[in-house]
C-alpha positions, 0 to 999 in steps of 0.5 A: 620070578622077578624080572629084574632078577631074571634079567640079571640070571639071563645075564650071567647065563649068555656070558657062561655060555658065551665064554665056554663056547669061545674056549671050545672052539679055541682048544678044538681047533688048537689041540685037535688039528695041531694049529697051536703047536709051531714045530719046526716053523712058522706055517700060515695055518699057525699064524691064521689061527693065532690071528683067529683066536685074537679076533675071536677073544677080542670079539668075546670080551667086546660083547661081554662088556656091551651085555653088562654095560646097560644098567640093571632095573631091580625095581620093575 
């Protein structure tokens, strides 16, 4: 295979995979252990984990786009 190519797969394998893990985490610990539903009110593991799924989608995306950012060489 042509490294260029399999660069390129690498690429879109680690944001697979990335993407998934990230939504794992995020519905576990949010349908799981009850973090996002607000019954009755507000508690502080509510807010932590809302705060926790921001930084962590924020992160995520940040990551993703620094992957694709460098130029792909199919001449090598």
């Amino acid at each position: 295979m042509e490294p260029g190519v399999k660069e390129y797969l690498i690429r879109i394998l680690n944001t697979i995979s990335l993407s998934a893990l990230c939504l794992i985490l995020n519905i576990t610990a949010g349908i799981k252990y009850e973090l996002a539903f607000i019954d009755d009110k507000l508690l502080w593991k509510n807010v932590a984990f809302y705060i926790f799924l921001l930084v962590s989608l924020t992160g995520m995306v940040l990551y993703i786009i620094k992957i694709w950012r460098k130029p792909l060489d199919f001449d090598k």
